[in-house]
DRENLUMZA-548247 format. One record per atom (N, C-alpha, C): residue number from 1; residue in three letters; atom name; x, y, z. Coordinates in Angstrom, 2 decimals. Layout:
N
resi,resn,name,c1,c2,c3
NUM,ALA,CA,X,Y,Z $
...
END
This chain:
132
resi,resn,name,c1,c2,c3
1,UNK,N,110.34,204.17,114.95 $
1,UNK,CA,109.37,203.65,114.01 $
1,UNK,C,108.08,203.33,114.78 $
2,UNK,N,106.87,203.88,114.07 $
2,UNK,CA,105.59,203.49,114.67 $
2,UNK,C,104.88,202.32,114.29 $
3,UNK,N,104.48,201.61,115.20 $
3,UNK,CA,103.75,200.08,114.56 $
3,UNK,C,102.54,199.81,114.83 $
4,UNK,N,101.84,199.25,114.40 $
4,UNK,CA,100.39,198.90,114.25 $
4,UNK,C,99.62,199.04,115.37 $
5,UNK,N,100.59,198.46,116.56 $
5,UNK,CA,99.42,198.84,117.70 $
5,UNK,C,99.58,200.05,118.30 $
6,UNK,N,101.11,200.99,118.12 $
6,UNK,CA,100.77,201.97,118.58 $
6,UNK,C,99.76,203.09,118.02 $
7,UNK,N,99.82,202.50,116.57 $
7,UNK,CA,98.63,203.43,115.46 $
7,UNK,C,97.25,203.30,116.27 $
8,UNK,N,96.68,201.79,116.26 $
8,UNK,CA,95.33,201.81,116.90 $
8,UNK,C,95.30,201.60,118.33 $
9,UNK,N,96.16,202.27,119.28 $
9,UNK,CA,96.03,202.58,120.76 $
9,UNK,C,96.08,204.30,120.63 $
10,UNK,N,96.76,204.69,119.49 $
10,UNK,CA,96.37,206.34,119.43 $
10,UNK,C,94.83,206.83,118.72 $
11,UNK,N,94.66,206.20,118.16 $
11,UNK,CA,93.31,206.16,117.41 $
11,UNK,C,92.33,205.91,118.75 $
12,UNK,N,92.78,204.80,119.35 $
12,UNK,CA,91.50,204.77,120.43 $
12,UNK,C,91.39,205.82,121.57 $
13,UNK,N,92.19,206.29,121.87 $
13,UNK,CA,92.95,207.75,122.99 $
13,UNK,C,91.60,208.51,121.72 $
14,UNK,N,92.05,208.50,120.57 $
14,UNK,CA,91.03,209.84,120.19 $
14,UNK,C,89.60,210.09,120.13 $
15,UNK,N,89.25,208.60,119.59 $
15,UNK,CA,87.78,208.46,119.53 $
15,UNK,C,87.42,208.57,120.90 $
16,UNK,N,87.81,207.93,121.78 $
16,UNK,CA,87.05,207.67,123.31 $
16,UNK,C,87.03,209.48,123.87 $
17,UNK,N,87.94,210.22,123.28 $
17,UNK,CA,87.78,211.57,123.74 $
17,UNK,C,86.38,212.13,122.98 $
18,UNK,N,86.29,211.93,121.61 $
18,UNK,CA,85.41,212.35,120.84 $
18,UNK,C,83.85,211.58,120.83 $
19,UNK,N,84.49,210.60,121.00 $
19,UNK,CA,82.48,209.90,121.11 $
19,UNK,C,82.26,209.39,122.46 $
20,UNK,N,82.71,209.44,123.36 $
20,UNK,CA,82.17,209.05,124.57 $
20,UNK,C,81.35,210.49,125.72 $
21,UNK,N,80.90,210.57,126.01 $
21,UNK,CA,80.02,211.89,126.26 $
21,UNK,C,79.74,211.36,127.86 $
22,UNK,N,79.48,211.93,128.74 $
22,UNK,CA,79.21,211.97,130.42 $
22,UNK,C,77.81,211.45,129.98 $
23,UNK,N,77.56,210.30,131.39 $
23,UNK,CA,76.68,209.90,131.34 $
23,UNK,C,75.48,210.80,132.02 $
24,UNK,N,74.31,210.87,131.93 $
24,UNK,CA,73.47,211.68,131.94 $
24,UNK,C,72.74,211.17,133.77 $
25,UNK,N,72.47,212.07,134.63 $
25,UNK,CA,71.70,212.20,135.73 $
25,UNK,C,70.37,211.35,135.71 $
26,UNK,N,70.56,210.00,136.19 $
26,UNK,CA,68.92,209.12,136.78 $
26,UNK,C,68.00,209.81,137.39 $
27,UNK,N,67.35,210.31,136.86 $
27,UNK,CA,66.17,210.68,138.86 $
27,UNK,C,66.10,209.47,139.65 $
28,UNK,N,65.59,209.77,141.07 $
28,UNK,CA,65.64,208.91,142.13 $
28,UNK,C,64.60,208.09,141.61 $
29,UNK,N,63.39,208.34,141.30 $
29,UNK,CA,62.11,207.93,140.70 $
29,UNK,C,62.07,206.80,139.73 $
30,UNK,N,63.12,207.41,138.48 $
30,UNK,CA,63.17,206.16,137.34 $
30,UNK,C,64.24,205.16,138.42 $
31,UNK,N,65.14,205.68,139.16 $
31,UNK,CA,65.69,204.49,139.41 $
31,UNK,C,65.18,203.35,140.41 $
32,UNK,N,64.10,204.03,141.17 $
32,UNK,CA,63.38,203.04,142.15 $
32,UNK,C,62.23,202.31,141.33 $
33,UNK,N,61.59,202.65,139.88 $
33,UNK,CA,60.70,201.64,139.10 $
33,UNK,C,61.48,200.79,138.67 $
34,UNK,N,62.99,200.30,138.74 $
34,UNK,CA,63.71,199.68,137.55 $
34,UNK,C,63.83,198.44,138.57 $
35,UNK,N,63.00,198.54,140.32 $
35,UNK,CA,62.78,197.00,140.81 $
35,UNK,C,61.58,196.22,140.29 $
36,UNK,N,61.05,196.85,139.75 $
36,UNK,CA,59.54,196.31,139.03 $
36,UNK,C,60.43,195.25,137.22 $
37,UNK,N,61.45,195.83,136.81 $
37,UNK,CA,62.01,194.93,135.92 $
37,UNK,C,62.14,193.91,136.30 $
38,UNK,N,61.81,192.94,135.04 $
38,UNK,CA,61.95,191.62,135.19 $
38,UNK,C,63.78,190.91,135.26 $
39,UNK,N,64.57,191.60,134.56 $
39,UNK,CA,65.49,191.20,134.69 $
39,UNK,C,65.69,190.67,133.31 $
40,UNK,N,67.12,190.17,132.64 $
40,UNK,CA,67.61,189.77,131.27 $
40,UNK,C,67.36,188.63,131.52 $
41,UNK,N,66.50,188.24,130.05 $
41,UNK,CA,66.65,186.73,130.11 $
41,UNK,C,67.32,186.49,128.33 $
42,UNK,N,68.08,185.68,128.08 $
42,UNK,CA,68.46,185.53,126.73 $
42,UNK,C,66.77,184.47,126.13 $
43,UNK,N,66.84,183.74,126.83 $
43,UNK,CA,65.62,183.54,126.11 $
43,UNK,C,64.43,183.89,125.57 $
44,UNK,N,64.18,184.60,126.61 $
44,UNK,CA,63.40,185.98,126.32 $
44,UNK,C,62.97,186.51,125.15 $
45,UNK,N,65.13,187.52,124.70 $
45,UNK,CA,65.43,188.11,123.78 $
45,UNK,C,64.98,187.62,122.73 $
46,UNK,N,65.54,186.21,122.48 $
46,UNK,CA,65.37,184.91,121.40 $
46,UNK,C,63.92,184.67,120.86 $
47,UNK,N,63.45,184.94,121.80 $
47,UNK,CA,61.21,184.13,121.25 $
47,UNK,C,61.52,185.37,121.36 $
48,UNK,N,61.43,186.85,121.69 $
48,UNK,CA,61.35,188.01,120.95 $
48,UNK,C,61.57,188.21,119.27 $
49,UNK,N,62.98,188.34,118.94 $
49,UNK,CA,63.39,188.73,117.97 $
49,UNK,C,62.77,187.61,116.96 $
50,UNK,N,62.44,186.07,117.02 $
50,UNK,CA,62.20,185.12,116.20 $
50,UNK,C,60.45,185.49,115.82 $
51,UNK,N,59.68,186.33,116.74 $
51,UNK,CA,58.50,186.55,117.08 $
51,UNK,C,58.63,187.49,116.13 $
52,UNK,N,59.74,189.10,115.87 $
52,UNK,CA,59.39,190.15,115.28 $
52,UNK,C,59.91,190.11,113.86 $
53,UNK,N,60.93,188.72,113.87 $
53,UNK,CA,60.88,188.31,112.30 $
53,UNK,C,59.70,187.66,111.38 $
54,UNK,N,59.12,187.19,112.39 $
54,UNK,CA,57.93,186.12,111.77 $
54,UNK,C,56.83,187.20,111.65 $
55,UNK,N,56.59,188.46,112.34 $
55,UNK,CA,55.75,189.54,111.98 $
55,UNK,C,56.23,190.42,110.03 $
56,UNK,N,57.26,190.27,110.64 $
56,UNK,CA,58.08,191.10,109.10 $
56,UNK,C,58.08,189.65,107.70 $
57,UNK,N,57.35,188.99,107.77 $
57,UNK,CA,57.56,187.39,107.15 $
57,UNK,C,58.65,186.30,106.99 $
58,UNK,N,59.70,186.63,107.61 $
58,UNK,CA,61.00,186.22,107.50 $
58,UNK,C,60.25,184.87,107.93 $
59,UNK,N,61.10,183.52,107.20 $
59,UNK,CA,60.44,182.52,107.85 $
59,UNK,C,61.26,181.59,109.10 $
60,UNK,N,60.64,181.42,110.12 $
60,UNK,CA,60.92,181.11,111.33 $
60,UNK,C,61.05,179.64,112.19 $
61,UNK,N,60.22,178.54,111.44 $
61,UNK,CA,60.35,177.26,111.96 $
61,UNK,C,61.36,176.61,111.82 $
62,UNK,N,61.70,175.42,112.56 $
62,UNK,CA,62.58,175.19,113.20 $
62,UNK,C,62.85,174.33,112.17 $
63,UNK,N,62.44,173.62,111.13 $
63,UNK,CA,62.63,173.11,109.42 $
63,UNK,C,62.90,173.86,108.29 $
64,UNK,N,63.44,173.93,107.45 $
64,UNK,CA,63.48,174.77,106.38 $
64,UNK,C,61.92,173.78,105.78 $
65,UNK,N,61.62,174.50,104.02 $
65,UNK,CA,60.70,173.78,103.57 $
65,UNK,C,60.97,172.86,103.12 $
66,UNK,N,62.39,172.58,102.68 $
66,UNK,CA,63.10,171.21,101.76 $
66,UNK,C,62.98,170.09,103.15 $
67,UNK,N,63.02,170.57,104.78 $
67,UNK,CA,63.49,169.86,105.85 $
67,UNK,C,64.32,170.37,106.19 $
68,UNK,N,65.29,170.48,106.27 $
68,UNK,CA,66.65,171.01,106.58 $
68,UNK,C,66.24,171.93,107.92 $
69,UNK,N,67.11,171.61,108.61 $
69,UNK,CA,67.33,172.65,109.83 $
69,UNK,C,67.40,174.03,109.25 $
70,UNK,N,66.55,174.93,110.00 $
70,UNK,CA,66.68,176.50,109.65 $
70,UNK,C,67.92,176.57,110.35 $
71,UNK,N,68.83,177.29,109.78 $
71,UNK,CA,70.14,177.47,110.35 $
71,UNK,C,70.22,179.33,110.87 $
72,UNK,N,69.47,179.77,110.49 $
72,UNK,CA,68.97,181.27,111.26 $
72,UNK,C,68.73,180.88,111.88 $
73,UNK,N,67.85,180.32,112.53 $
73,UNK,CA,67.46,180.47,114.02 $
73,UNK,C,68.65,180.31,114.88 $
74,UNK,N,69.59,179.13,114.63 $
74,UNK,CA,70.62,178.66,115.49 $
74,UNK,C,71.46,180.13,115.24 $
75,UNK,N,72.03,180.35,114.27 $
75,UNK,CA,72.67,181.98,114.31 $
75,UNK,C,72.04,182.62,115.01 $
76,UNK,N,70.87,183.09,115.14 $
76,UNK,CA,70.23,184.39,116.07 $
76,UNK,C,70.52,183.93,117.65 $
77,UNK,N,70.24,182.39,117.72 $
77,UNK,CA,70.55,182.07,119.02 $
77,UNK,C,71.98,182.20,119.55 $
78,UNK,N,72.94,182.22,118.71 $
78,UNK,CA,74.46,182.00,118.88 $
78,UNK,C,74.63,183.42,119.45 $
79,UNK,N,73.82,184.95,118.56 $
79,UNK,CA,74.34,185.78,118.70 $
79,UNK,C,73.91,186.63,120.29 $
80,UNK,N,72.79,186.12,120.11 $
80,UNK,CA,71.86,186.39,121.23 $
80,UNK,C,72.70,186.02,122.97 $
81,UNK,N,73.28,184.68,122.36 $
81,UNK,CA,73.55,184.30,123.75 $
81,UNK,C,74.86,184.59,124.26 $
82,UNK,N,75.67,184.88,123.62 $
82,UNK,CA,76.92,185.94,123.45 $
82,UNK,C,76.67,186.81,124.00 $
83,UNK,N,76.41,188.16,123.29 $
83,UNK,CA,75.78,188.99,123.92 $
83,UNK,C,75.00,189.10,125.56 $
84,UNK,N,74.24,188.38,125.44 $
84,UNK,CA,74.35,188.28,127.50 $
84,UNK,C,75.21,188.26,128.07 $
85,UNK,N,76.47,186.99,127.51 $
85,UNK,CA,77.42,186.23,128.12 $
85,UNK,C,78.35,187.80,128.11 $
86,UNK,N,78.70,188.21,127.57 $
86,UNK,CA,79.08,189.32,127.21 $
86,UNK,C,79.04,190.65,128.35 $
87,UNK,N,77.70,190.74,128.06 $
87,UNK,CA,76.96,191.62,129.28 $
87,UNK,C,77.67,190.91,130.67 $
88,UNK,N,76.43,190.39,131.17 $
88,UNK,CA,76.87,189.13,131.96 $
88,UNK,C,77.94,189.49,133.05 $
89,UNK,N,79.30,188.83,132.02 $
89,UNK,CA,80.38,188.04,132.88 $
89,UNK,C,81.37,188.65,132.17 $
90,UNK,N,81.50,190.06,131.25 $
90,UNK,CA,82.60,191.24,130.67 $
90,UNK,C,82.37,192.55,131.14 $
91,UNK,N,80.95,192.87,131.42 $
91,UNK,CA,80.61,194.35,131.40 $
91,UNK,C,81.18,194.64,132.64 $
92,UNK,N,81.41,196.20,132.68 $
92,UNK,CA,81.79,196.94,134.28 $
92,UNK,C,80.91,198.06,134.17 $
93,UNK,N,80.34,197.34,135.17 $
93,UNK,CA,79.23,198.86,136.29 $
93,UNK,C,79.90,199.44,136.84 $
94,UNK,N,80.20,200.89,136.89 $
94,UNK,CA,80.74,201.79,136.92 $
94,UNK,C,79.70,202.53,137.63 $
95,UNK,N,80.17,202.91,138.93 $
95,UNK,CA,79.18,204.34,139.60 $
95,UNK,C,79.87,205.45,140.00 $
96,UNK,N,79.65,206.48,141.09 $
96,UNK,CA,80.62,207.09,141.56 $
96,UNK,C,79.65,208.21,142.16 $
97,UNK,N,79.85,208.94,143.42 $
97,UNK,CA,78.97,209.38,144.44 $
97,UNK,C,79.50,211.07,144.59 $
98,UNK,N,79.12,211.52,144.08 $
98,UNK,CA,80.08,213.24,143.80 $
98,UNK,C,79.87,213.45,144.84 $
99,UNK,N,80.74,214.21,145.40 $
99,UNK,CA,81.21,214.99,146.40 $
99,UNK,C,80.04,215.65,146.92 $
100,UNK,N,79.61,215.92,148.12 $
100,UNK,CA,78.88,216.83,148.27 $
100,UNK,C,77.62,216.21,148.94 $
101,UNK,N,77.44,215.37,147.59 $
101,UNK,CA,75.69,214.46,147.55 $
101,UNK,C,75.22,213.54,148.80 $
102,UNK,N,76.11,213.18,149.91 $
102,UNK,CA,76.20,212.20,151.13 $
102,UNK,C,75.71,213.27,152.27 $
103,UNK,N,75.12,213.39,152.88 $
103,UNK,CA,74.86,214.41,154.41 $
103,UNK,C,75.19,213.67,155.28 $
104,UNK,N,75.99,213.49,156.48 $
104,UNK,CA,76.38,212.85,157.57 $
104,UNK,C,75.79,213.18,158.70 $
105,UNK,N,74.59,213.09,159.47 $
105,UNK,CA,74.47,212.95,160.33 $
105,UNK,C,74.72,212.23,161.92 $
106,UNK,N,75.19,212.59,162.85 $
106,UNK,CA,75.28,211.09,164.07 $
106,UNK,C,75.05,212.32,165.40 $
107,UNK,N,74.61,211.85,166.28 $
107,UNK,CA,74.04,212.11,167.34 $
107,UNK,C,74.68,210.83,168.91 $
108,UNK,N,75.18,211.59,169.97 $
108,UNK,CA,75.63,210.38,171.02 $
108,UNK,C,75.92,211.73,171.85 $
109,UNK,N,76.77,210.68,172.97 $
109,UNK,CA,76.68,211.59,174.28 $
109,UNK,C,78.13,210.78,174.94 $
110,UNK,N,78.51,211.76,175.39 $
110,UNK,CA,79.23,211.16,176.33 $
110,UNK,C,79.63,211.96,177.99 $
111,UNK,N,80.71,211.99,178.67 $
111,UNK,CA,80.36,212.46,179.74 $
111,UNK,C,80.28,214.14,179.82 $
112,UNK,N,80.31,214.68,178.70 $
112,UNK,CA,80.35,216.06,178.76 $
112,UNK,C,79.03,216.52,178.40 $
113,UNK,N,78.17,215.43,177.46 $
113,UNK,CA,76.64,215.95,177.71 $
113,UNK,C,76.67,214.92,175.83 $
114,UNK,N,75.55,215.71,175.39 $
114,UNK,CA,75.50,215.33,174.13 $
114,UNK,C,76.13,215.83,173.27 $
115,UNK,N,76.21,215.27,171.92 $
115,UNK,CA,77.00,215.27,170.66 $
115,UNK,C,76.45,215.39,169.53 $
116,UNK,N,76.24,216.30,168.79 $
116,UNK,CA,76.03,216.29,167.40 $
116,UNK,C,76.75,216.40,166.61 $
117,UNK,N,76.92,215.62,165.56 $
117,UNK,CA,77.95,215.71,164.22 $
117,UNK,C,77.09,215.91,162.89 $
118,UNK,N,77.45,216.87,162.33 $
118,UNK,CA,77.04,217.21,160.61 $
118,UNK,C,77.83,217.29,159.56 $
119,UNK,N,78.12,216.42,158.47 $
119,UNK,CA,79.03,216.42,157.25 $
119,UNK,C,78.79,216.13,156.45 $
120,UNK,N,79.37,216.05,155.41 $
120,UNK,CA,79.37,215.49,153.89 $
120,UNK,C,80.61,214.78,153.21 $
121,UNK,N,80.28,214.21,152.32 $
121,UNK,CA,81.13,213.28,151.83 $
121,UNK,C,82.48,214.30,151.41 $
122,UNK,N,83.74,213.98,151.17 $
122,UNK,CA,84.41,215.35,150.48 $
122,UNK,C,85.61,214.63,148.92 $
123,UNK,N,85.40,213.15,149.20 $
123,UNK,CA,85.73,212.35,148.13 $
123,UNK,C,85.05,211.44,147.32 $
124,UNK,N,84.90,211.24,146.66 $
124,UNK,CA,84.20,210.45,145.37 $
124,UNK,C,84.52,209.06,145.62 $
125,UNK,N,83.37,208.37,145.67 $
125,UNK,CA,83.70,206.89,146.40 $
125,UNK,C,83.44,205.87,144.94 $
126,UNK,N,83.38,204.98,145.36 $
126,UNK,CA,83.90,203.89,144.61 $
126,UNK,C,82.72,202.79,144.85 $
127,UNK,N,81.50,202.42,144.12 $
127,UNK,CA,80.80,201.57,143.97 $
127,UNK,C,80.87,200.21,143.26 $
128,UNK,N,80.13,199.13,143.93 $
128,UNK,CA,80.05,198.11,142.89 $
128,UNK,C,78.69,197.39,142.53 $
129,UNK,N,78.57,196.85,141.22 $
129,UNK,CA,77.36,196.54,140.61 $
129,UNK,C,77.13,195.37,140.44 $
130,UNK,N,76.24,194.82,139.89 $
130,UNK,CA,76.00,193.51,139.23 $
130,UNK,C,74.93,193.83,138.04 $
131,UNK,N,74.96,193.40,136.49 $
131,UNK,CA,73.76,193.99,136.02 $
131,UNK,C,73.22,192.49,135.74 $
132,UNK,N,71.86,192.26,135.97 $
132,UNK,CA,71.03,191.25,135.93 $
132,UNK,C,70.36,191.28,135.00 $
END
């Protein structure tokens, strides 16, 4: 007999085959401007999105008009700050160095004269991240 989680652990085997797609090649270029980023700030996000509601008229102060606490704002903030936390302190940076892409150079000497060595990587290594 099949049961519920084996239903949606086969379901997920399928989608992750069907909608997940290889991630696409950085140039060296975009990835050396991405030290000029400022980095995530949730607060940031927060006076953002409260900024591009108050453009669209949604109303935004921190009172309703009766008084009352706007209780959107505290929701946008709830969701907002999740989401980092999320990012944060759940996500996995994932890299990986194809074969090939490493050139090994080293140069030394010993009593038979000098030494040159030339290689390349021939296994796929294993990186780690932090996203900020």
């Amino acid at each position: 007999m099949i049961g519920i989680t084996d239903i949606i652990s086969k379901l997920n085997e399928s989608l992750n085959g069907v909608l997940r797609t290889s991630a696409k090649d950085i140039s060296g270029v975009l990835l050396a401007t991405s030290e000029a980023r400022p980095g995530m700030s949730a607060q940031v996000s927060y006076a953002k999105i409260l900024e591009n509601l108050n453009k669209k008229g949604i109303y935004i102060e921190s009172k309703n008009i009766d008084g009352s606490d706007n209780l959107m704002n505290e929701f946008i903030k709830v969701i907002v700050d999740e989401v980092f936390r999320a990012i944060k302190e759940d996500a996995n940076l994932q890299i990986t160095v194809p074969i090939g892409s490493l050139t090994i150079n080293a140069s030394g000497a010993n009593a038979g004269g000098p030494i040159n060595v030339t290689g390349t990587n021939i296994n796929f290594g294993k990186g780690y991240g932090v996203i900020q």
